[in-house]
Structure formats: structure tokens, C-alpha cells
PDB file of N, CA, C and O in Angstrom:
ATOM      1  N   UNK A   1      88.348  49.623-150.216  1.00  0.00           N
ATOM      2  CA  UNK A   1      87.262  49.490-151.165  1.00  0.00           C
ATOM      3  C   UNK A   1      86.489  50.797-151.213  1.00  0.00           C
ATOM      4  O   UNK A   1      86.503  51.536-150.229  1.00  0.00           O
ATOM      5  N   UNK A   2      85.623  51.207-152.624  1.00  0.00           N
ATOM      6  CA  UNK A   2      85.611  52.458-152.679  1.00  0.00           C
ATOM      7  C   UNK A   2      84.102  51.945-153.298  1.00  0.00           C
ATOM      8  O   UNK A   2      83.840  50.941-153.960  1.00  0.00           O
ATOM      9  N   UNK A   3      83.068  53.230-152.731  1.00  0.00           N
ATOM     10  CA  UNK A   3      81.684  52.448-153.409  1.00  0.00           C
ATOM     11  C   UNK A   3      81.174  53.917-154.273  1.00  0.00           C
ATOM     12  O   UNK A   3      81.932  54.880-154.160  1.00  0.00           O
ATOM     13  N   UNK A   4      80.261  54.044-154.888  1.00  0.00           N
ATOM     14  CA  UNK A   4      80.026  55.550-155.562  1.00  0.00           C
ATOM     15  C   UNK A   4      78.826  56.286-154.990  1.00  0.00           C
ATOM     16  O   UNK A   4      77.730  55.738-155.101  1.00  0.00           O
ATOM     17  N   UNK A   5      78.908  57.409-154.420  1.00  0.00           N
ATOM     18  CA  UNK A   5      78.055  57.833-153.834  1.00  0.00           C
ATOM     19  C   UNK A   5      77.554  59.024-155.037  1.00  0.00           C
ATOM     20  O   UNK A   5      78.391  59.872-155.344  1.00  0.00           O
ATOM     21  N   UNK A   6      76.539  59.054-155.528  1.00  0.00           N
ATOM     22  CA  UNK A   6      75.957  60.094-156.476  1.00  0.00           C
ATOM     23  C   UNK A   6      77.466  60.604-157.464  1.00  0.00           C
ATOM     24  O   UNK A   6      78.019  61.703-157.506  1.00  0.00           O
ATOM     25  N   UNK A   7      77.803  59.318-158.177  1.00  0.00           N
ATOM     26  CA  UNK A   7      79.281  59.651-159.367  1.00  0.00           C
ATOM     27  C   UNK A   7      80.291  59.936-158.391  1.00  0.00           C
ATOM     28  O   UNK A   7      81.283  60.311-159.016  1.00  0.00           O
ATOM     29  N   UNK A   8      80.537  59.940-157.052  1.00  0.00           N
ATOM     30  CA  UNK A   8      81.784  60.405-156.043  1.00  0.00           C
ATOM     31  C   UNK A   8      81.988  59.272-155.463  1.00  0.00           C
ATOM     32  O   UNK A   8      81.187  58.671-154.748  1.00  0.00           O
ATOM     33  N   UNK A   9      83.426  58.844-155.854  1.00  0.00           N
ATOM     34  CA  UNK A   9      84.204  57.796-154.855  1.00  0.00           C
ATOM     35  C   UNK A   9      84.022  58.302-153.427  1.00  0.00           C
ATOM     36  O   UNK A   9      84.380  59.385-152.965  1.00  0.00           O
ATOM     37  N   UNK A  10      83.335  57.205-152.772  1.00  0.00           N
ATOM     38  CA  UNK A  10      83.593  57.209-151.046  1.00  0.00           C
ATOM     39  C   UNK A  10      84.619  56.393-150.525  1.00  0.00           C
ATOM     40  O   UNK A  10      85.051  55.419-151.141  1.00  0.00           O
ATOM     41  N   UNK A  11      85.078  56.791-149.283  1.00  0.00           N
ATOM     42  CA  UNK A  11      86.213  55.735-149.433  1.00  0.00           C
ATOM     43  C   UNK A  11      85.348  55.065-148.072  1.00  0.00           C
ATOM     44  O   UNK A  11      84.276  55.524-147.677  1.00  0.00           O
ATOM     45  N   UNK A  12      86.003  53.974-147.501  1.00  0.00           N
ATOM     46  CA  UNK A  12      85.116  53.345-146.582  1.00  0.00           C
ATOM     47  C   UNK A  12      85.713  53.245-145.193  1.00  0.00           C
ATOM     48  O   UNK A  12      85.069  52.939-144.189  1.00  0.00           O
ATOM     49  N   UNK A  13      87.062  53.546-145.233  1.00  0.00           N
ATOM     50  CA  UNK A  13      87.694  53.776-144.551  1.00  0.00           C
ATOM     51  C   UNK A  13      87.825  54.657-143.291  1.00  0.00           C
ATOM     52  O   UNK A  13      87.254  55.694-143.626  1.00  0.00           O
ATOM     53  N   UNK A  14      88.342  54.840-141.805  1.00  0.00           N
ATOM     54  CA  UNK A  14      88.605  55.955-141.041  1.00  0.00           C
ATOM     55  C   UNK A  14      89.648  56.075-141.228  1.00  0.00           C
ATOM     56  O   UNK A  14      90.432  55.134-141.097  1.00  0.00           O
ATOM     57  N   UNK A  15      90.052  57.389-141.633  1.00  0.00           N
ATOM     58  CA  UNK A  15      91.496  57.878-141.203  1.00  0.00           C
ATOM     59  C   UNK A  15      92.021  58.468-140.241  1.00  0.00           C
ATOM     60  O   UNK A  15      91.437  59.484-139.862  1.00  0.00           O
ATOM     61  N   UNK A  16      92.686  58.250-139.858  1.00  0.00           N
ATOM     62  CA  UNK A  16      93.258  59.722-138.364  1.00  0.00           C
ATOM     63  C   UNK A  16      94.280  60.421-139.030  1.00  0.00           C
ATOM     64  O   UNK A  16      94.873  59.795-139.909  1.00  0.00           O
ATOM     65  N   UNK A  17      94.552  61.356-138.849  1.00  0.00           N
ATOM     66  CA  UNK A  17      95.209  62.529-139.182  1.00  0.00           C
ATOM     67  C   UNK A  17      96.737  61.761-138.137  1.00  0.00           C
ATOM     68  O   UNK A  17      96.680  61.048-137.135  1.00  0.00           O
ATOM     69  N   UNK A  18      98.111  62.345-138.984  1.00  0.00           N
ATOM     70  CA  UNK A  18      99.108  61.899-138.532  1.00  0.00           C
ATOM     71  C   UNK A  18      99.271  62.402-136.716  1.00  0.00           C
ATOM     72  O   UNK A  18      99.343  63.628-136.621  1.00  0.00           O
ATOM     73  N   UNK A  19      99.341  61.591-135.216  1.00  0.00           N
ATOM     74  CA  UNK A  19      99.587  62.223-134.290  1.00  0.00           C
ATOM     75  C   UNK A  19      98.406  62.397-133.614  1.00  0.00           C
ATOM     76  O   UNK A  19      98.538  62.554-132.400  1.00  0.00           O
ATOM     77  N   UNK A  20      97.227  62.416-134.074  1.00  0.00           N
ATOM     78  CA  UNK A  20      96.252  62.629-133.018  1.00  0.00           C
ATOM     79  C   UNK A  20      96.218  61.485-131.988  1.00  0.00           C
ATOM     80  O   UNK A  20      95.933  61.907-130.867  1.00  0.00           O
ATOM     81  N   UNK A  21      96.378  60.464-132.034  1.00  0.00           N
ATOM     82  CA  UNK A  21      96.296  59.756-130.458  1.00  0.00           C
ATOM     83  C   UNK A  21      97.481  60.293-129.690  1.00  0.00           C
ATOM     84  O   UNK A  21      97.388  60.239-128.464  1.00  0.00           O
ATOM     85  N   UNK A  22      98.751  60.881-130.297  1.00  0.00           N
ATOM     86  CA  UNK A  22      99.345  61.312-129.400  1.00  0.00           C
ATOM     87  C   UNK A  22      98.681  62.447-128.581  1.00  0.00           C
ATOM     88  O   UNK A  22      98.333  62.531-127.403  1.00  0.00           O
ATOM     89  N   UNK A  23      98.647  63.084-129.381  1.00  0.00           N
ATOM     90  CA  UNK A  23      98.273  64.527-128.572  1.00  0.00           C
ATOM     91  C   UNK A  23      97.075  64.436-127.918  1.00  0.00           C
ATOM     92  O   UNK A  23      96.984  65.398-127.157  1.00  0.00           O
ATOM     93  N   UNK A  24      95.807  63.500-127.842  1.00  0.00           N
ATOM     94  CA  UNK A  24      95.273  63.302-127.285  1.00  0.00           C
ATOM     95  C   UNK A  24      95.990  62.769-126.102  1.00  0.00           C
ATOM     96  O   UNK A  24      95.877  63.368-125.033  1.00  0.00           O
ATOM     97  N   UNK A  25      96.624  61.836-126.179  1.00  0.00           N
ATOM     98  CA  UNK A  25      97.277  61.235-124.829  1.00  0.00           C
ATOM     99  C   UNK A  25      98.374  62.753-123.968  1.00  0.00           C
ATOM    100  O   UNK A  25      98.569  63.233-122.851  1.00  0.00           O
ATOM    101  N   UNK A  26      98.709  62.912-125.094  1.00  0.00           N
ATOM    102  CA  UNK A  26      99.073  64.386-124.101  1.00  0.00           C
ATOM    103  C   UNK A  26      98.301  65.023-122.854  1.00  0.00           C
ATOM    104  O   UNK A  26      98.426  65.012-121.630  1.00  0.00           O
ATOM    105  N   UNK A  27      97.559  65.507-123.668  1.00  0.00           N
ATOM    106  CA  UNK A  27      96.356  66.498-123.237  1.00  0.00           C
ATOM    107  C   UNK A  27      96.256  65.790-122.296  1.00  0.00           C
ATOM    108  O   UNK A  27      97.067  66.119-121.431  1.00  0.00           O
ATOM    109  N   UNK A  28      95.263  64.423-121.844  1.00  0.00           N
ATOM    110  CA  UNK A  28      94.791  63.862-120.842  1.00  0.00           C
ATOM    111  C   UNK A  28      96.046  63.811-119.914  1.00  0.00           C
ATOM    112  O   UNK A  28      95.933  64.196-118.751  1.00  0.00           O
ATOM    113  N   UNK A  29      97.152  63.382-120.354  1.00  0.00           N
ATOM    114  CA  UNK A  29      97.993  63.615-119.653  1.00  0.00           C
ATOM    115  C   UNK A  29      98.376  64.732-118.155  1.00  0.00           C
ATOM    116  O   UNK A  29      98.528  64.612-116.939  1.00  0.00           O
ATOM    117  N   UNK A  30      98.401  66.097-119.487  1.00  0.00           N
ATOM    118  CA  UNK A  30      98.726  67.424-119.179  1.00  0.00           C
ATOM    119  C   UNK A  30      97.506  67.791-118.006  1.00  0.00           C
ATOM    120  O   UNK A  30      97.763  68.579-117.096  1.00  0.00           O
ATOM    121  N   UNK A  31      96.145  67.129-118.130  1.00  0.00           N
ATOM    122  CA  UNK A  31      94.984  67.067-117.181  1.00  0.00           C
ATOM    123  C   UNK A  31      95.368  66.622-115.843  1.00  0.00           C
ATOM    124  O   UNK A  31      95.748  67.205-114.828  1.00  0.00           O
ATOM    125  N   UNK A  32      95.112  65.206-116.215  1.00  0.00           N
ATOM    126  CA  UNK A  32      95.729  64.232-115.118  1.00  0.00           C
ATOM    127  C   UNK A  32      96.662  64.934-114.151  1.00  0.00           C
ATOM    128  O   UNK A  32      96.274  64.984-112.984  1.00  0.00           O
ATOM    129  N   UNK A  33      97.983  65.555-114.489  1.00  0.00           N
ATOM    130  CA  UNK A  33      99.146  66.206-113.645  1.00  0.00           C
ATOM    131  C   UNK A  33      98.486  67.509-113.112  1.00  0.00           C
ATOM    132  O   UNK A  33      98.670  67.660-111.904  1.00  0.00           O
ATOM    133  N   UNK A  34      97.801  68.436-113.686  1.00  0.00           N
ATOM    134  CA  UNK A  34      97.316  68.963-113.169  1.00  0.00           C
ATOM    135  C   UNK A  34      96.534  69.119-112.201  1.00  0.00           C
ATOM    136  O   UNK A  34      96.431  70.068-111.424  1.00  0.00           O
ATOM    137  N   UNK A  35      95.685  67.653-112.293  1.00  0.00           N
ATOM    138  CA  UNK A  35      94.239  67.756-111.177  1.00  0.00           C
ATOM    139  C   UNK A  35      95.335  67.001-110.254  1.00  0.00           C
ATOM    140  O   UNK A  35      95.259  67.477-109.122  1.00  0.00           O
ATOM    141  N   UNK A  36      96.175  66.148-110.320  1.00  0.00           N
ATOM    142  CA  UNK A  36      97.122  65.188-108.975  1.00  0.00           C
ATOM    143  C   UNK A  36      97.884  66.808-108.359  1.00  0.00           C
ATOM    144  O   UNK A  36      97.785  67.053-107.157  1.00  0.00           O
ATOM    145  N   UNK A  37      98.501  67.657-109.151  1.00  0.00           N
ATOM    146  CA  UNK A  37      98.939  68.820-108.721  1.00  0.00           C
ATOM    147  C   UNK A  37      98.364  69.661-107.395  1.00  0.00           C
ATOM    148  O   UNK A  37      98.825  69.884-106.275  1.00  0.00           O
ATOM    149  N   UNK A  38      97.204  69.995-108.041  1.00  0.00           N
ATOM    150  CA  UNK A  38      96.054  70.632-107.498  1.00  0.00           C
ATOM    151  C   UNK A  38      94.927  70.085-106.632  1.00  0.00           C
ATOM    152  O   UNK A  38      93.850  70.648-106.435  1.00  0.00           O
ATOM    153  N   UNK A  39      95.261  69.085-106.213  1.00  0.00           N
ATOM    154  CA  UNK A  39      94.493  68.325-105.691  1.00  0.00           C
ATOM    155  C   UNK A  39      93.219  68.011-105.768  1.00  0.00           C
ATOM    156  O   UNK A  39      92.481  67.814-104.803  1.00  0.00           O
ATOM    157  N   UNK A  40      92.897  67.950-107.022  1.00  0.00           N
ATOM    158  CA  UNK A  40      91.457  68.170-107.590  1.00  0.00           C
ATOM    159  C   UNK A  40      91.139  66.398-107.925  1.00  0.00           C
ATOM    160  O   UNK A  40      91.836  65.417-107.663  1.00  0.00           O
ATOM    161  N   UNK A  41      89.786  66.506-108.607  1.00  0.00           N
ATOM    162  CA  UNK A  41      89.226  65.265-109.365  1.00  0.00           C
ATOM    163  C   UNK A  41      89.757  65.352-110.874  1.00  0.00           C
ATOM    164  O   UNK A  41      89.668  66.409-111.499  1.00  0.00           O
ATOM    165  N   UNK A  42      90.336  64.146-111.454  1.00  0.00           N
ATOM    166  CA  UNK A  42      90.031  64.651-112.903  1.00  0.00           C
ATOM    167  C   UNK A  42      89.273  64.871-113.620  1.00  0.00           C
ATOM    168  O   UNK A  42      89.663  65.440-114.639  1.00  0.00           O
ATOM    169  N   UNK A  43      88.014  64.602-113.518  1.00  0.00           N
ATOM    170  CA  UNK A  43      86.711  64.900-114.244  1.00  0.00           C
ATOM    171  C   UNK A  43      86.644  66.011-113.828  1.00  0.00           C
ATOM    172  O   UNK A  43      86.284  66.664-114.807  1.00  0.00           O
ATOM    173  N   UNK A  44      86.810  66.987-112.608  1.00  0.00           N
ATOM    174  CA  UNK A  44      86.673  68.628-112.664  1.00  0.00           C
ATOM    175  C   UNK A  44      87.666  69.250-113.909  1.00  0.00           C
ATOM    176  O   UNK A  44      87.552  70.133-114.759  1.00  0.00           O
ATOM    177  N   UNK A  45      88.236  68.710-113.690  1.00  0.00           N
ATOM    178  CA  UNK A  45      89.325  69.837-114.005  1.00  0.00           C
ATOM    179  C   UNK A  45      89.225  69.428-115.492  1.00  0.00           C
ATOM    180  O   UNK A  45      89.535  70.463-116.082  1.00  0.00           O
ATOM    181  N   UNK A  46      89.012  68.667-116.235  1.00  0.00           N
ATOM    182  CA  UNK A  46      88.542  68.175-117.301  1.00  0.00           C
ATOM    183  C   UNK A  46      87.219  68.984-117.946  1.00  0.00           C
ATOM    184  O   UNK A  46      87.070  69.614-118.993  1.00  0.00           O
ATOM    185  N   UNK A  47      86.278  68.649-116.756  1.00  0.00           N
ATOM    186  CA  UNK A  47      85.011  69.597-117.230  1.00  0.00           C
ATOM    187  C   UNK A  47      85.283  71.340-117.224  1.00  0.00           C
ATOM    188  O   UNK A  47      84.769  72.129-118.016  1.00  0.00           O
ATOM    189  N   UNK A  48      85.991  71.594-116.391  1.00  0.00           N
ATOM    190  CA  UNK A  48      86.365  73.298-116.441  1.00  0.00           C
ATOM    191  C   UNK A  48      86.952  73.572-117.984  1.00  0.00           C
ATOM    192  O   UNK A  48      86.378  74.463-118.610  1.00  0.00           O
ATOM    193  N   UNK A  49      87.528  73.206-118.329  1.00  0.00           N
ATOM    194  CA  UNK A  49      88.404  73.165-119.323  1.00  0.00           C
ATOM    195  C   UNK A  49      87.851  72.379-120.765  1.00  0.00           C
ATOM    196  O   UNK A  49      88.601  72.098-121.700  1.00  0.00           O
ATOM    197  N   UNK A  50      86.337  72.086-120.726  1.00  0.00           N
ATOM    198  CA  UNK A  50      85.538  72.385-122.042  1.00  0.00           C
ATOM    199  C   UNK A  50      85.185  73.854-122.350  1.00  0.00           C
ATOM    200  O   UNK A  50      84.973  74.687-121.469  1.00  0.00           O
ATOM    201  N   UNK A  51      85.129  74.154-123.957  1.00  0.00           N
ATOM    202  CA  UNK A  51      84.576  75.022-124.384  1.00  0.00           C
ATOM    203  C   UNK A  51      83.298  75.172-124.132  1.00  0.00           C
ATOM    204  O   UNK A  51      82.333  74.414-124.230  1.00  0.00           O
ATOM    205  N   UNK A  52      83.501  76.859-123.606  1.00  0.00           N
ATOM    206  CA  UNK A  52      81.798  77.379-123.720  1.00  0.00           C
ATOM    207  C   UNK A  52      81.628  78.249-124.680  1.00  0.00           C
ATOM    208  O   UNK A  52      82.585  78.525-125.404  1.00  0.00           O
ATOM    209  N   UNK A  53      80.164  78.951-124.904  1.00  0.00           N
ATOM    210  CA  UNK A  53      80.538  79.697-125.504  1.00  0.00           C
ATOM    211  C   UNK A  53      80.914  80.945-125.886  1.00  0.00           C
ATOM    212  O   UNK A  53      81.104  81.392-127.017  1.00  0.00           O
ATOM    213  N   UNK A  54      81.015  81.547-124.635  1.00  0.00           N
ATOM    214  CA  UNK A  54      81.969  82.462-124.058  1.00  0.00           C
ATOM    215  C   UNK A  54      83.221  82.615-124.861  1.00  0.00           C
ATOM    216  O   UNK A  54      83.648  83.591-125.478  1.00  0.00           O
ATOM    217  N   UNK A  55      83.907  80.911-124.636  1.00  0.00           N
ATOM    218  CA  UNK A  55      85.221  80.767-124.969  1.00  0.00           C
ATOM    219  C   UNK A  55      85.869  80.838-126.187  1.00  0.00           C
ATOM    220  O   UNK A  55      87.003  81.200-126.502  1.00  0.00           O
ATOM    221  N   UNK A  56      84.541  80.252-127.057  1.00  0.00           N
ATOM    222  CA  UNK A  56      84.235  80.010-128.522  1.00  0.00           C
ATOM    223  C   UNK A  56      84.211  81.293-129.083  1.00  0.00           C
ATOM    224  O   UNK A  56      84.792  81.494-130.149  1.00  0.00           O
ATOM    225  N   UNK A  57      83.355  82.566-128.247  1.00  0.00           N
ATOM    226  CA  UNK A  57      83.740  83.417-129.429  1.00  0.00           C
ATOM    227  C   UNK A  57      84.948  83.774-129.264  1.00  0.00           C
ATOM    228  O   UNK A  57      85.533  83.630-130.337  1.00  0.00           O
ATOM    229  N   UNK A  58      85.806  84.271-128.263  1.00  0.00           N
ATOM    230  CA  UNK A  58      87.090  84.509-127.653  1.00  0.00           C
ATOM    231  C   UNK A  58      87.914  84.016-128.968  1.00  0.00           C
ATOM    232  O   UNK A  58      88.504  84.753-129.758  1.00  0.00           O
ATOM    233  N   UNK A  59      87.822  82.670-129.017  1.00  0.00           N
ATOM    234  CA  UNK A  59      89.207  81.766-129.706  1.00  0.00           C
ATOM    235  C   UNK A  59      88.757  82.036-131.386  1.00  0.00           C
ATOM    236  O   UNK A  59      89.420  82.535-132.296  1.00  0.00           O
ATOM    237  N   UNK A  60      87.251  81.447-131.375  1.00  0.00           N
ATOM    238  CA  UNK A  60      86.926  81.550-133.510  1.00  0.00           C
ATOM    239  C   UNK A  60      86.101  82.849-133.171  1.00  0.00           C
ATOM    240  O   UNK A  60      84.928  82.494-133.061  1.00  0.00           O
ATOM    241  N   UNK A  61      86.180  83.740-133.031  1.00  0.00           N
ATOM    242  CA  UNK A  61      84.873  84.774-133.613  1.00  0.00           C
ATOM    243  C   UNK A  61      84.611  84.624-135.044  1.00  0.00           C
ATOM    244  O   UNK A  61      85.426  84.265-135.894  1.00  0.00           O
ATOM    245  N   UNK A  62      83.264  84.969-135.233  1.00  0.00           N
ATOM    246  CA  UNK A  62      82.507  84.754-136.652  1.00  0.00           C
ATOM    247  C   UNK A  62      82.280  83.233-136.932  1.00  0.00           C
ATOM    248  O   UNK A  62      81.575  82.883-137.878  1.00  0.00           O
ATOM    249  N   UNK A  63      82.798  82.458-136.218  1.00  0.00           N
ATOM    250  CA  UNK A  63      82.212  81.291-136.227  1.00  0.00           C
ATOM    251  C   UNK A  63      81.923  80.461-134.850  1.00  0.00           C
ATOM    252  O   UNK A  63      82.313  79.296-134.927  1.00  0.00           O
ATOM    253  N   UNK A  64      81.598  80.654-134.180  1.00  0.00           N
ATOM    254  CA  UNK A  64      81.077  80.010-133.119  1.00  0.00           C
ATOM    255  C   UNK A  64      79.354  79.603-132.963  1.00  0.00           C
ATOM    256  O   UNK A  64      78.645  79.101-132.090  1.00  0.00           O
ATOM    257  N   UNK A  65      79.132  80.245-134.618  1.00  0.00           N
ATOM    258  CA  UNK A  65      77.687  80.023-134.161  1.00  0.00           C
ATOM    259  C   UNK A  65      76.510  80.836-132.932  1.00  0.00           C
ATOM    260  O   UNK A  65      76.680  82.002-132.577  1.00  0.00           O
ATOM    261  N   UNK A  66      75.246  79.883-132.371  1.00  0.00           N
ATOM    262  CA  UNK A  66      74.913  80.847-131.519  1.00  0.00           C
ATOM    263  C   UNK A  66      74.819  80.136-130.370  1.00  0.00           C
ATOM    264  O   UNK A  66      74.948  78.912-130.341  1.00  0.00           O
ATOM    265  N   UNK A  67      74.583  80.874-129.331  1.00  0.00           N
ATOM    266  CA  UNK A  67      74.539  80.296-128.066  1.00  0.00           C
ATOM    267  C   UNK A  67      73.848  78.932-127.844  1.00  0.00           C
ATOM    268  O   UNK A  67      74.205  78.049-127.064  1.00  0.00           O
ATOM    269  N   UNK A  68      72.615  78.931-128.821  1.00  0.00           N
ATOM    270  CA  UNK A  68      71.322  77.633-128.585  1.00  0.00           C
ATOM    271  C   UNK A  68      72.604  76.727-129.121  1.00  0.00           C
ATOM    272  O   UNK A  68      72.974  75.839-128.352  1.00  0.00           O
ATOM    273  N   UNK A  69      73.111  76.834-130.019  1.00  0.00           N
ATOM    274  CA  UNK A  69      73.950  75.568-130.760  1.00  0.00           C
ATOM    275  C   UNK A  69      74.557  74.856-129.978  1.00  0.00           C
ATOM    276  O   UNK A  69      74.582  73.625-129.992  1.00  0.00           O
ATOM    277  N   UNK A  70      75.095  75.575-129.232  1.00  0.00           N
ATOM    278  CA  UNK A  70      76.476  75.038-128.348  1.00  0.00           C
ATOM    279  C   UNK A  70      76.258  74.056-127.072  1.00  0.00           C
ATOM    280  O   UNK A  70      75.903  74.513-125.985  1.00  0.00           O
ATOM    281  N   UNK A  71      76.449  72.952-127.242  1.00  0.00           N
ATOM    282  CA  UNK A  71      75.719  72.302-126.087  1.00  0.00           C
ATOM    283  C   UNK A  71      76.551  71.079-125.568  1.00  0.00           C
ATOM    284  O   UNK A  71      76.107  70.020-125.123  1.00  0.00           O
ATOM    285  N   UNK A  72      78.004  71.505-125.740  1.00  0.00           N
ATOM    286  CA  UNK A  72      79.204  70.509-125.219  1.00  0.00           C
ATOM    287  C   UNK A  72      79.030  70.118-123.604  1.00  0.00           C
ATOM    288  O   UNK A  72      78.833  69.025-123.072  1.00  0.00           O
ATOM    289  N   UNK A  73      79.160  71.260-123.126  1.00  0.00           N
ATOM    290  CA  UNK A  73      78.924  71.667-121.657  1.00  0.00           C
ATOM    291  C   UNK A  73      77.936  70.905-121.320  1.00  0.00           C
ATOM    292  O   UNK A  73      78.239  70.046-120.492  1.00  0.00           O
ATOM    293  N   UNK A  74      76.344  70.921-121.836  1.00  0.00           N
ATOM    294  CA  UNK A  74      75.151  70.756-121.160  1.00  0.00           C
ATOM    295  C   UNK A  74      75.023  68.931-121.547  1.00  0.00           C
ATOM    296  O   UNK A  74      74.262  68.215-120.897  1.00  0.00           O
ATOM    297  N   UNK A  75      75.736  68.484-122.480  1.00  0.00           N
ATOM    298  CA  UNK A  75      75.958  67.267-122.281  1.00  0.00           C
ATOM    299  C   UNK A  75      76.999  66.578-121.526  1.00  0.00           C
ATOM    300  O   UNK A  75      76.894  65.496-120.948  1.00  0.00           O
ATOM    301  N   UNK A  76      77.867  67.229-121.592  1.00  0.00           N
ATOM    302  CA  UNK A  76      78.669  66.258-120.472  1.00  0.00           C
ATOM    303  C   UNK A  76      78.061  66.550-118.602  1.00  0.00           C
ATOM    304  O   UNK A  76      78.208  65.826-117.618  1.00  0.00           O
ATOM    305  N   UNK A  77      77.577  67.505-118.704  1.00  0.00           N
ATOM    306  CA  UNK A  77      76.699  67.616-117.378  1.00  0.00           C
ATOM    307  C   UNK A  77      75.380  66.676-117.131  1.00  0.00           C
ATOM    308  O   UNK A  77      74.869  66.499-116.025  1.00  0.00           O
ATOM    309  N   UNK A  78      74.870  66.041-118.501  1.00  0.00           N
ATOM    310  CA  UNK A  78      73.796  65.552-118.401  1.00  0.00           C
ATOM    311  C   UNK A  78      74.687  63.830-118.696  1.00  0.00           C
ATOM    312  O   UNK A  78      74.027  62.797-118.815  1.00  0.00           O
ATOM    313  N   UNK A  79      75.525  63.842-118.735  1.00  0.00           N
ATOM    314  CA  UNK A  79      75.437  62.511-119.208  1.00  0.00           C
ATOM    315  C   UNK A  79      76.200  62.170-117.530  1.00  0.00           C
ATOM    316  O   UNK A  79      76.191  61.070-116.979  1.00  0.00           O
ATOM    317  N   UNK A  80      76.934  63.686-116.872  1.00  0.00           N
ATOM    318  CA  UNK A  80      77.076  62.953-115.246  1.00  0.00           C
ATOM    319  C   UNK A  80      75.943  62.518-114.512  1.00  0.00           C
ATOM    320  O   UNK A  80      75.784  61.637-113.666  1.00  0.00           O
ATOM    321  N   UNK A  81      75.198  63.348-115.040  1.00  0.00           N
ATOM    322  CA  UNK A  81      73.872  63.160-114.127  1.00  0.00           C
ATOM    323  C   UNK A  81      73.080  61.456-114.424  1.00  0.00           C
ATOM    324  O   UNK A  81      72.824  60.614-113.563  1.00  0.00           O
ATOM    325  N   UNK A  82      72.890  61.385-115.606  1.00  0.00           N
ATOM    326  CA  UNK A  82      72.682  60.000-115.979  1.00  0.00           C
ATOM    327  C   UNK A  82      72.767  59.129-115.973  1.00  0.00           C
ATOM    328  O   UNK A  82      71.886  58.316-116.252  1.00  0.00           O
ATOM    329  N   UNK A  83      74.415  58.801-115.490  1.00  0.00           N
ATOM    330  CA  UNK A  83      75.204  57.738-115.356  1.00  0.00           C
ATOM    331  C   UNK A  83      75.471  57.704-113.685  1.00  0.00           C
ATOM    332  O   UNK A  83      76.346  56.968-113.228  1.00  0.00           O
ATOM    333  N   UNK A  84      74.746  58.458-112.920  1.00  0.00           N
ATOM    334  CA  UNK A  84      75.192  58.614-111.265  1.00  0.00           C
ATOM    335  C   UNK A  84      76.533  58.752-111.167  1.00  0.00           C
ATOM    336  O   UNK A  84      77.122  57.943-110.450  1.00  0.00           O
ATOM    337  N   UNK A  85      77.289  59.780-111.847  1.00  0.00           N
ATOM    338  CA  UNK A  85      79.047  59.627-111.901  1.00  0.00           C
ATOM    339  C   UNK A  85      79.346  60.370-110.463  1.00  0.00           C
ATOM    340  O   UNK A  85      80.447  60.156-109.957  1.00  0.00           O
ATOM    341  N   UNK A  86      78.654  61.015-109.952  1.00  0.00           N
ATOM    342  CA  UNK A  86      79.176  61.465-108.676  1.00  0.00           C
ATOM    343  C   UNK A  86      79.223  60.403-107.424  1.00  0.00           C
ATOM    344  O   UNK A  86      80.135  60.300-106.604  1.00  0.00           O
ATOM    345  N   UNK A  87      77.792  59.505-107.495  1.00  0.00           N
ATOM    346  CA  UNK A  87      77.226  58.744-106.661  1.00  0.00           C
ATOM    347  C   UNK A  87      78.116  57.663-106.498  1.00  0.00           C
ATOM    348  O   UNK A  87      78.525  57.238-105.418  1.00  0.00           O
ATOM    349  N   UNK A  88      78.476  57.118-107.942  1.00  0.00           N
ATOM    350  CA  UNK A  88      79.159  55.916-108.292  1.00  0.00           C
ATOM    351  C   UNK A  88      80.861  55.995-107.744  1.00  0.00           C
ATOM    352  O   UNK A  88      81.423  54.989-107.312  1.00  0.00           O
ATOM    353  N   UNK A  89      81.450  57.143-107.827  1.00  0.00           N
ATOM    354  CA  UNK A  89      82.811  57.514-107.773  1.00  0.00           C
ATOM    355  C   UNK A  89      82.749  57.676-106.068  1.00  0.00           C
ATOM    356  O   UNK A  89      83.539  56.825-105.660  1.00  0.00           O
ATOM    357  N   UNK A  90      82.382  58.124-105.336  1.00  0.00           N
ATOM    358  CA  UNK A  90      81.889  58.153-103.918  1.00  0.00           C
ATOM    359  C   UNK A  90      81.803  56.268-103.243  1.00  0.00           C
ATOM    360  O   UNK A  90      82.364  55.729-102.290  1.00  0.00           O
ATOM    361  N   UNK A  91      80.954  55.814-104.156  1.00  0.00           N
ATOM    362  CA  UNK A  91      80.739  54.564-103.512  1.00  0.00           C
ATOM    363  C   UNK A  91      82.273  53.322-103.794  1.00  0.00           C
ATOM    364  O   UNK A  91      82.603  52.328-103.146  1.00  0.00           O
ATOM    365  N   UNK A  92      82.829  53.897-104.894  1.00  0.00           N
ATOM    366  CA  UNK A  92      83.964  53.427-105.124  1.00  0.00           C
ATOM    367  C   UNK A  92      85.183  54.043-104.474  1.00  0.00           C
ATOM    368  O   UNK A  92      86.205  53.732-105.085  1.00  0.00           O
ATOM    369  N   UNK A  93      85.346  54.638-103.669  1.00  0.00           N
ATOM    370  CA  UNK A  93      86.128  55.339-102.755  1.00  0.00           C
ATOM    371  C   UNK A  93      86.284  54.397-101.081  1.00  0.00           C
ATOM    372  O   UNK A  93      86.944  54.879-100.160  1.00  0.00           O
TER     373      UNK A  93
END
């Protein structure tokens, strides 16, 4: 079903692009073997391996925006902190 947003068909729908749950399942995958490899946590090795923005200009220069923008990092650090994910994973051990 399609409703009109200012004369423009919206559609109402989500689409996924052909393959993205795969390659998502990859990736976590490709994580997973790594941190069992390395003898790590998967949430480290997960969190190392977000973009900063360091990395951002590295990979897009001219578009990465500016440093204030970028705040992937400082949320998944805040949402460990929030949720007691260190405390909680410890007590479940």
C-alpha cells in the first residue's frame, strides 16, 4: 500500500537489499572465529573493529564529516556502561 506524501508515492514497506542478512551473518561470524581464535571476548573484538574517525577519513575522505559527528564508538561504550555489560557477563560466568 502506497500513501502520498506531498504528490510522492511512499511506499510503506521495508526492504532489504538482496544478501544483507547474509553478510551480516558472515561478518559476525568472521568475528566470532576470530575472538574463539585469539582468545578474546566477542564484544572486544567487535568493539575494536567499529569505525572511528580516524578510520572514516582513511576509507571515505571528503565525507566523513567532523569529528563532533561521529559518535558510533561513544555509544556503544555508553550503552556498555548502562546496561552493566561487563558486571553482568562476569556474574554469568
Amino acid at each position: 500500500m502506497q500513501y502520498l506524501n506531498y504528490g510522492v508515492a511512499v511506499s510503506t514497506t521495508i526492504k532489504l537489499t538482496p544478501g544483507e542478512v547474509q553478510a551480516t551473518f558472515i561478518a559476525e561470524a568472521v568475528i566470532e572465529h576470530v575472538a574463539a581464535t585469539l582468545s578474546l571476548d566477542v564484544d572486544s573484538v567487535r568493539s575494536k573493529n567499529l569505525h572511528n574517525f580516524n578510520s572514516l577519513v582513511f576509507f571515505f575522505e571528503g565525507s566523513a564529516g567532523e569529528p563532533v559527528e561521529y559518535t558510533l564508538a561513544s555509544i556503544w561504550n555508553k550503552l556498555a556502561i548502562s546496561s552493566s555489560f561487563k558486571e553482568r557477563t562476569e556474574k554469568g560466568k
